[in-house]
N, CA, C and O atoms as CSV, one atom per row, in Angstrom:
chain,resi,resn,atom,element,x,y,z
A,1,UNK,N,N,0.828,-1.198,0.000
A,1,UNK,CA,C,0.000,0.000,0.000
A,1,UNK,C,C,0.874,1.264,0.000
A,1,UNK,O,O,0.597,2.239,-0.698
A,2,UNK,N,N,1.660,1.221,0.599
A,2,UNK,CA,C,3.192,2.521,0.847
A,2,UNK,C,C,3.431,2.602,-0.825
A,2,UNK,O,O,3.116,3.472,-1.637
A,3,UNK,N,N,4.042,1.467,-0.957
A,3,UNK,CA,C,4.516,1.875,-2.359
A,3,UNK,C,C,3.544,2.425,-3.735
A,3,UNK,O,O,3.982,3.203,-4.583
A,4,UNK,N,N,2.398,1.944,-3.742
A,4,UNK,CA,C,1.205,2.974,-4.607
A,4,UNK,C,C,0.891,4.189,-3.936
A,4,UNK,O,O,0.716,5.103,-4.741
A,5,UNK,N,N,0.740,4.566,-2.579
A,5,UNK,CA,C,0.763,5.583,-2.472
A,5,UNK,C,C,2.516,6.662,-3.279
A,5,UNK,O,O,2.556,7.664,-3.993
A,6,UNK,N,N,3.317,6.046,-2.858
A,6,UNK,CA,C,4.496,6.847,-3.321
A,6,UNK,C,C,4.337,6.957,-4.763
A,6,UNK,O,O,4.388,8.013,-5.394
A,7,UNK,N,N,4.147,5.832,-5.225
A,7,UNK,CA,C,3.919,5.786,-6.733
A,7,UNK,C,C,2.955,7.248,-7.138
A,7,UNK,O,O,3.235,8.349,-7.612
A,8,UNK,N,N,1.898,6.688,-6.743
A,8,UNK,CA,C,1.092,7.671,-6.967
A,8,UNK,C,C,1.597,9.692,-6.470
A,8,UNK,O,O,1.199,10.727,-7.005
A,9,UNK,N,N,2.289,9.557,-5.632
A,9,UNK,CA,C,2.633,10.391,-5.338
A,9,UNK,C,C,3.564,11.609,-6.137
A,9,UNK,O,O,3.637,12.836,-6.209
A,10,UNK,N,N,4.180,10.446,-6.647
A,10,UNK,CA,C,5.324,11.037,-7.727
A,10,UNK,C,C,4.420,11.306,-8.911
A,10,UNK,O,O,4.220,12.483,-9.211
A,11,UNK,N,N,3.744,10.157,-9.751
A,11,UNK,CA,C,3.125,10.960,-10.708
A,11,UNK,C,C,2.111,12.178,-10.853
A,11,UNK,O,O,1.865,12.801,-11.886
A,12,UNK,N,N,1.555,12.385,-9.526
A,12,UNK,CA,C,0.818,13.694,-8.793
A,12,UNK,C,C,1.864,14.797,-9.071
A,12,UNK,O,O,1.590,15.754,-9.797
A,13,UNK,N,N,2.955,14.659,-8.535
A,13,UNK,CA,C,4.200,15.614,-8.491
A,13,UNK,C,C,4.418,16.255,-10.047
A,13,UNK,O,O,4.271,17.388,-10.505
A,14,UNK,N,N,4.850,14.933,-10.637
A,14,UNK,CA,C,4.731,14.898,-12.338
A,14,UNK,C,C,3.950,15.761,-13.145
A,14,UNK,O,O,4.400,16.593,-13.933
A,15,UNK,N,N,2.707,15.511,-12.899
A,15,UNK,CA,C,1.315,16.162,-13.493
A,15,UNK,C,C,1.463,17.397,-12.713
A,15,UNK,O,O,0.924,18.260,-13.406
A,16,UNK,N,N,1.972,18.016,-11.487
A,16,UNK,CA,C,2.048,19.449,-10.783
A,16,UNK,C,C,2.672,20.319,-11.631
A,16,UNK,O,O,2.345,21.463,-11.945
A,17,UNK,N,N,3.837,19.492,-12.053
A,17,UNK,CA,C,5.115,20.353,-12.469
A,17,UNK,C,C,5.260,20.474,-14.056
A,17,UNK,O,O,6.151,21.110,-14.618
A,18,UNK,N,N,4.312,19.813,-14.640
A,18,UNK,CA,C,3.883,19.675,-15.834
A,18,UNK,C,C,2.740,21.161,-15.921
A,18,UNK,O,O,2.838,22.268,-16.451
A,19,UNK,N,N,2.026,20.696,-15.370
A,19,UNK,CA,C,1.079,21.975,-15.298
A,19,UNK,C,C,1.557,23.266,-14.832
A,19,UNK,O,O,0.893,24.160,-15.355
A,20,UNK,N,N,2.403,23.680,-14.094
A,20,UNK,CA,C,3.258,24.653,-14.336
A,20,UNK,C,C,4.230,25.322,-15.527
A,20,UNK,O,O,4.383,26.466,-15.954
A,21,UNK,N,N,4.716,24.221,-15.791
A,21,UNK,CA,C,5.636,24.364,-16.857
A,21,UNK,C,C,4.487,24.983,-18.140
A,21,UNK,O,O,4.746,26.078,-18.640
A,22,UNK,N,N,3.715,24.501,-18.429
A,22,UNK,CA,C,2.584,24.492,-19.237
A,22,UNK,C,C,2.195,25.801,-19.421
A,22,UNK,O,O,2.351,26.459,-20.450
A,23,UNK,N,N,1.502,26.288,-18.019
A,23,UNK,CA,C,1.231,27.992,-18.231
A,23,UNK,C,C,2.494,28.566,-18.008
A,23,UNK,O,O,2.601,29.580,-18.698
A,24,UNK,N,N,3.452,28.353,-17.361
A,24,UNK,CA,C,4.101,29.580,-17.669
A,24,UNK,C,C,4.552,29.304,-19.222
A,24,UNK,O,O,5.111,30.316,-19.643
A,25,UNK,N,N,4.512,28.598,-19.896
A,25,UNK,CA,C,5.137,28.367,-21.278
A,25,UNK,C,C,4.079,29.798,-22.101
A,25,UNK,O,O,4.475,30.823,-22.655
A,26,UNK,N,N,2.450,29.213,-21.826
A,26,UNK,CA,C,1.886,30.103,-22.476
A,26,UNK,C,C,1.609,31.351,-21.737
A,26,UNK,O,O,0.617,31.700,-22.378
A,27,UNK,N,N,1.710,31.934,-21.177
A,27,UNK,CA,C,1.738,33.261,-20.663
A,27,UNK,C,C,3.077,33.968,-20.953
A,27,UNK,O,O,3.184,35.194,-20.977
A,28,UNK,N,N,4.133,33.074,-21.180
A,28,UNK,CA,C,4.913,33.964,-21.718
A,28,UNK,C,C,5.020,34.018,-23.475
A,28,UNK,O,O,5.562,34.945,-24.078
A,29,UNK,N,N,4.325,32.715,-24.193
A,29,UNK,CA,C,3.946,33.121,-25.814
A,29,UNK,C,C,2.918,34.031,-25.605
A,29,UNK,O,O,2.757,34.740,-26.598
A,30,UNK,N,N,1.891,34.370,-24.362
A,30,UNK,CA,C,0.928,35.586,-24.978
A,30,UNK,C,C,1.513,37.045,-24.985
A,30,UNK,O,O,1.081,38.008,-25.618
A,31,UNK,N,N,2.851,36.978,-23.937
A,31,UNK,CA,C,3.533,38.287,-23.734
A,31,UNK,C,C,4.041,38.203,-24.899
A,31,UNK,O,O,4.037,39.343,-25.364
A,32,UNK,N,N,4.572,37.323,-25.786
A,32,UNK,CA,C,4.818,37.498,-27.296
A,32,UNK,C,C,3.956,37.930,-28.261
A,32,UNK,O,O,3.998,38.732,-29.195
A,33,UNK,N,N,3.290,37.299,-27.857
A,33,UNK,CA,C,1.861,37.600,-28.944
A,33,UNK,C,C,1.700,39.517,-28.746
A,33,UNK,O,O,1.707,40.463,-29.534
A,34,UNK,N,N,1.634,39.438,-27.996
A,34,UNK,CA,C,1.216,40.939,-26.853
A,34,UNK,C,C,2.022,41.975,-28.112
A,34,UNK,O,O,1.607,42.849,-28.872
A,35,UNK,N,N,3.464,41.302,-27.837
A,35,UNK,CA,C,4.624,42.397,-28.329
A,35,UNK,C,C,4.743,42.228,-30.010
A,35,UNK,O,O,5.476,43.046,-30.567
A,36,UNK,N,N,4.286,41.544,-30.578
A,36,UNK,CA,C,4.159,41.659,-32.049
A,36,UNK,C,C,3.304,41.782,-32.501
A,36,UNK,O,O,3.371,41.976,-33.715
A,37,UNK,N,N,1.707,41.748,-31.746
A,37,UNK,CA,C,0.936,42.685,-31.910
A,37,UNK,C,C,0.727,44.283,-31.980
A,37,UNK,O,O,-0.169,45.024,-32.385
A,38,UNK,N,N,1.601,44.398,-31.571
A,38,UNK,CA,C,1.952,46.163,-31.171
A,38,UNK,C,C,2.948,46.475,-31.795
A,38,UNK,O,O,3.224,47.672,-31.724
A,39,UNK,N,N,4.034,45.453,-32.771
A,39,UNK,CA,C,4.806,45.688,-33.678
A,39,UNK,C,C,4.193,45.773,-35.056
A,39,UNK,O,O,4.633,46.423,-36.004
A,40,UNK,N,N,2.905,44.877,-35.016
A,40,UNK,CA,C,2.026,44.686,-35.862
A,40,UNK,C,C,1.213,46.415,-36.441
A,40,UNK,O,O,1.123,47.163,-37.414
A,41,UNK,N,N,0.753,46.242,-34.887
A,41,UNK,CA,C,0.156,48.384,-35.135
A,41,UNK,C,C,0.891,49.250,-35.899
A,41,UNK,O,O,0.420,49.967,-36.782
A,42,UNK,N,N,2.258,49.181,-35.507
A,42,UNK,CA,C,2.914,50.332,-35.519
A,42,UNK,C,C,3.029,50.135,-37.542
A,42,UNK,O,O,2.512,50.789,-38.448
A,43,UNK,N,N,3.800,49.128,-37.543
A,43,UNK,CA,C,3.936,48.631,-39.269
A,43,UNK,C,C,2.768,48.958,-39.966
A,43,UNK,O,O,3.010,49.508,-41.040
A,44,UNK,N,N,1.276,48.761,-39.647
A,44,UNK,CA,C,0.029,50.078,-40.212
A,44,UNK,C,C,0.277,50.719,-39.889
A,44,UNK,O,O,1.066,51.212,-40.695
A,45,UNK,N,N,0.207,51.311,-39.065
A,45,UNK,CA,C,0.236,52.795,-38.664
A,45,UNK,C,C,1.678,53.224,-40.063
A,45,UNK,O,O,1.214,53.816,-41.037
A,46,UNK,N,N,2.926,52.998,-40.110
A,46,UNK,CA,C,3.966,54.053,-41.303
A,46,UNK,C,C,3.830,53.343,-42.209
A,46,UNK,O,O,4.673,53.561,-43.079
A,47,UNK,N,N,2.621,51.962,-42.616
A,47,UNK,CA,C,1.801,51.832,-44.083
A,47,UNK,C,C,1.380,52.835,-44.471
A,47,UNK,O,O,1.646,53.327,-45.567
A,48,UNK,N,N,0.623,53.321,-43.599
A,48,UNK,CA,C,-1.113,54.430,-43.946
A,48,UNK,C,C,-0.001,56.022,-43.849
A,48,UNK,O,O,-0.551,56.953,-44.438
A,49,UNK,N,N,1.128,56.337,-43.341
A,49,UNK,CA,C,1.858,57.267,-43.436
A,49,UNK,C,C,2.691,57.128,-44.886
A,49,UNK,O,O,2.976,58.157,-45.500
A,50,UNK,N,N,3.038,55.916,-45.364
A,50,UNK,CA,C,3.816,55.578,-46.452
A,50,UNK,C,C,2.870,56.059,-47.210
A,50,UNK,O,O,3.143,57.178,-47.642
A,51,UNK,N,N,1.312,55.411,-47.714
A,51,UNK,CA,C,0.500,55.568,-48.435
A,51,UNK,C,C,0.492,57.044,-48.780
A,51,UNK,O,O,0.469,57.244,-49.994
A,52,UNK,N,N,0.504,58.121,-48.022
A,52,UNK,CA,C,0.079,59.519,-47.821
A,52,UNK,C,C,1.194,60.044,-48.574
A,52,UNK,O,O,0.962,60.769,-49.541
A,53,UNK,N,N,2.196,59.803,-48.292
A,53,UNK,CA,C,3.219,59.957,-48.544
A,53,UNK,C,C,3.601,59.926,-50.096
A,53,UNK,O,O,4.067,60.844,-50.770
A,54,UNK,N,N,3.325,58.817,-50.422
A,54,UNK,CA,C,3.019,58.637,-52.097
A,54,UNK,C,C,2.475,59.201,-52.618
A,54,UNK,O,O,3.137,59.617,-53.568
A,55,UNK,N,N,0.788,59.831,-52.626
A,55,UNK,CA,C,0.123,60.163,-52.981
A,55,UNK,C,C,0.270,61.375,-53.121
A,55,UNK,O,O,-0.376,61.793,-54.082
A,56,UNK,N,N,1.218,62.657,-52.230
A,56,UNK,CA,C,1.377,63.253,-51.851
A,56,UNK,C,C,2.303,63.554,-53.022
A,56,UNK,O,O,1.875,64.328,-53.879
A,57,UNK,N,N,3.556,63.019,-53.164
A,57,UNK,CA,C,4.527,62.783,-54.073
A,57,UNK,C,C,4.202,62.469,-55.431
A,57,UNK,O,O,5.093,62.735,-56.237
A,58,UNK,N,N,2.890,61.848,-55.998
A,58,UNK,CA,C,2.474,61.962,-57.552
A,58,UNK,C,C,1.484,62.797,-57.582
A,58,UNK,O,O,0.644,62.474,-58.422
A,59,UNK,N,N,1.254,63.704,-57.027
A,59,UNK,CA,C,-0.027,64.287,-57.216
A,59,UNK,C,C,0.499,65.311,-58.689
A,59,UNK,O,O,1.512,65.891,-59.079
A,60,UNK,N,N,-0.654,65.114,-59.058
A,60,UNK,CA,C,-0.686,65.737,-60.755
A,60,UNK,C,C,-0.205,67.026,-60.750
A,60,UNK,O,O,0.851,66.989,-61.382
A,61,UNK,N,N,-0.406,68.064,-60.399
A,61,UNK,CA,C,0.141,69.358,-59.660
A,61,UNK,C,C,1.200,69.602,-59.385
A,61,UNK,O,O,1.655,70.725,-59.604
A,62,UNK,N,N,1.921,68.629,-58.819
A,62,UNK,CA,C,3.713,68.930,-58.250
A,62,UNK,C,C,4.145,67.849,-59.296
A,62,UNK,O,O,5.376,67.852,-59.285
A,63,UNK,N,N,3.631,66.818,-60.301
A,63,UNK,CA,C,4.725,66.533,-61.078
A,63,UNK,C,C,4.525,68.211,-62.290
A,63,UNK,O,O,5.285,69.177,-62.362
A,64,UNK,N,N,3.693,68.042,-62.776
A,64,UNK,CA,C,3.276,69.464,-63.668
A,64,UNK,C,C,3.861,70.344,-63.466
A,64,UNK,O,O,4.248,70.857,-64.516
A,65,UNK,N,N,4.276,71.032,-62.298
A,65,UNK,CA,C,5.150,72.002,-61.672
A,65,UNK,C,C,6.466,71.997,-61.780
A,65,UNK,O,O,7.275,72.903,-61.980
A,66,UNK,N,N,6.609,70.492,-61.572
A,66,UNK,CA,C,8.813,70.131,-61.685
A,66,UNK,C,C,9.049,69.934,-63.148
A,66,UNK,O,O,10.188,70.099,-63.584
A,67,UNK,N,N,7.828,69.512,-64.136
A,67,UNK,CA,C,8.065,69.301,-65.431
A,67,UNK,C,C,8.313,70.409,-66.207
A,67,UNK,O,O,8.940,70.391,-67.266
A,68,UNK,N,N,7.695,71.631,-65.546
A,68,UNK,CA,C,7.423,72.531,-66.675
A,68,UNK,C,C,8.262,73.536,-66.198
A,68,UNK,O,O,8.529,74.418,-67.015
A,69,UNK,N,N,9.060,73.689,-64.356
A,69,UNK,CA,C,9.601,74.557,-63.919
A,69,UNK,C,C,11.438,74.151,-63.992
A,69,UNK,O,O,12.238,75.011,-64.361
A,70,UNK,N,N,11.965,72.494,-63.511
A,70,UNK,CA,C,12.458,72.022,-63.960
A,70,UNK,C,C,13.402,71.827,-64.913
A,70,UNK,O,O,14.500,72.373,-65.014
A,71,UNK,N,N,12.879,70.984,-65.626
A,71,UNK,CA,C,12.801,69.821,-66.605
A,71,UNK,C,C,12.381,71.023,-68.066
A,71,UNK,O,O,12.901,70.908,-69.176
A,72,UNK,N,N,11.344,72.122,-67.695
A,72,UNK,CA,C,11.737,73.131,-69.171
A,72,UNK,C,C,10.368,72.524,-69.924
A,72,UNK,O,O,9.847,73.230,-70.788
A,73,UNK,N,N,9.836,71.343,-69.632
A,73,UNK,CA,C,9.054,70.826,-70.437
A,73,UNK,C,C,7.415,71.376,-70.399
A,73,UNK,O,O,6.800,71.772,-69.409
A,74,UNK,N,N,6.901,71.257,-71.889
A,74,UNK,CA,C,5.660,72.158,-72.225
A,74,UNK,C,C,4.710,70.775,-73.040
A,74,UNK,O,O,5.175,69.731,-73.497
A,75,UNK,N,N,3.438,71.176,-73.010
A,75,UNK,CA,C,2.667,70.430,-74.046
A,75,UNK,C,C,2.868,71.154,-75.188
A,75,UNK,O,O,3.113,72.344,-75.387
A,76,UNK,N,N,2.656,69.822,-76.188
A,76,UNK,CA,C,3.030,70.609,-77.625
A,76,UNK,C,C,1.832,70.700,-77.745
A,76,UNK,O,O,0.848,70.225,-77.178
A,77,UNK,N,N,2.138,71.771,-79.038
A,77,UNK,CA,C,0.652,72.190,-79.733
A,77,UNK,C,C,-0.364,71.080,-80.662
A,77,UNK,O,O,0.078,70.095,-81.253
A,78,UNK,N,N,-1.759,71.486,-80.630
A,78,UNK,CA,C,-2.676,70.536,-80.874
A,78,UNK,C,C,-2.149,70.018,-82.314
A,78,UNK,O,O,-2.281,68.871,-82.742
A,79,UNK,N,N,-1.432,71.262,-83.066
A,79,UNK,CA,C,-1.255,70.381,-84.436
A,79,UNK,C,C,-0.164,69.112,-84.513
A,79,UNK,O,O,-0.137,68.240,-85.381
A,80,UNK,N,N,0.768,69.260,-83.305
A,80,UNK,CA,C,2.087,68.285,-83.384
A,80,UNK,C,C,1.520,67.036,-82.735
A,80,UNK,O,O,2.111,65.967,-82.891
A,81,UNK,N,N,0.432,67.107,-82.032
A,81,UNK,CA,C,0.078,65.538,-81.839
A,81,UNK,C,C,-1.022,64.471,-82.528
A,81,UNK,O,O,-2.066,64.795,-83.094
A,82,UNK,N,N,-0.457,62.982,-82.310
A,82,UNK,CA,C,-0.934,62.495,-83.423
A,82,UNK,C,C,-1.503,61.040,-82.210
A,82,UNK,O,O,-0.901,60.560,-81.250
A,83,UNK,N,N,-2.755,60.725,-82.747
A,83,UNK,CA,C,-3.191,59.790,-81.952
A,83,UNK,C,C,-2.887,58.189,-82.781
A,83,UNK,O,O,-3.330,58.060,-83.923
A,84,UNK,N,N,-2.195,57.141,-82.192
A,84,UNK,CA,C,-1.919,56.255,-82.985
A,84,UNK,C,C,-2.882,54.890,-82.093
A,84,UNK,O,O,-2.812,54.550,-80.912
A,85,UNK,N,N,-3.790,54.318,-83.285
A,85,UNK,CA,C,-4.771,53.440,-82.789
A,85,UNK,C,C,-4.300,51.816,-82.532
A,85,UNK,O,O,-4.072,51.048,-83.467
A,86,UNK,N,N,-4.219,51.519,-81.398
A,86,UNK,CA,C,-3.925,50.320,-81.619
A,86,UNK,C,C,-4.300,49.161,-82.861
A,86,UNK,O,O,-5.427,48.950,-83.308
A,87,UNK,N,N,-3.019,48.478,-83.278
A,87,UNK,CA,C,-4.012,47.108,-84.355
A,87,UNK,C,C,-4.745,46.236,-83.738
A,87,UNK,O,O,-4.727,45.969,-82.537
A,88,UNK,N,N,-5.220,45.909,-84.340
A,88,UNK,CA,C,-6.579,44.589,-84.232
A,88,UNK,C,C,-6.005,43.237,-84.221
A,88,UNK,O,O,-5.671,42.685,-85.269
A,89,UNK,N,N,-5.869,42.643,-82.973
A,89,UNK,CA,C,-4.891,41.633,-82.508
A,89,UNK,C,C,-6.015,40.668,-83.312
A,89,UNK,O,O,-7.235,40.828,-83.274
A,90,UNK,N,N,-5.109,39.372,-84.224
A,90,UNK,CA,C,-6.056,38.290,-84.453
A,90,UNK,C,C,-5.998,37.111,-83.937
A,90,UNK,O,O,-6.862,36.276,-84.206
């Protein structure tokens, strides 16, 4: 009877220290989770600043401005342009 109790005792111990090991395993992947979630934010967050940023940088207005202030460059006149129609792929 001693010895199933001990028996038993130890695998009680086993299953204790198991179950410890266990949560602290995951409480410290949620403090991970936690921290690349919030690495996660920030990476949208200077997306949606990148985005602005671009948009900001082609806007029709400031290329028009560097082209023509620049660069020297003008639209030619209506007679120098020529519209060329695509062929008829068969």
């Amino acid at each position: 009877m001693a010895r199933l109790n001990l028996t038993l005792l130890a695998i009680l111990m086993v299953c204790a220290l198991s179950v410890v090991t266990s949560q602290h395993k995951a409480r410290k992947l949620y403090s991970e989770l936690q921290k690349e979630q919030e690495v996660a934010r920030k990476f949208d967050v200077e997306f949606g600043q990148l985005q602005l940023e671009q948009s900001t940088w082609a806007m029709h207005a400031r290329i028009e401005k560097i082209a023509s202030g620049q660069l020297m460059m003008r639209v030619p006149a209506a007679s120098r342009i020529q519209v060329v129609a695509p062929e008829a792929v068969q």
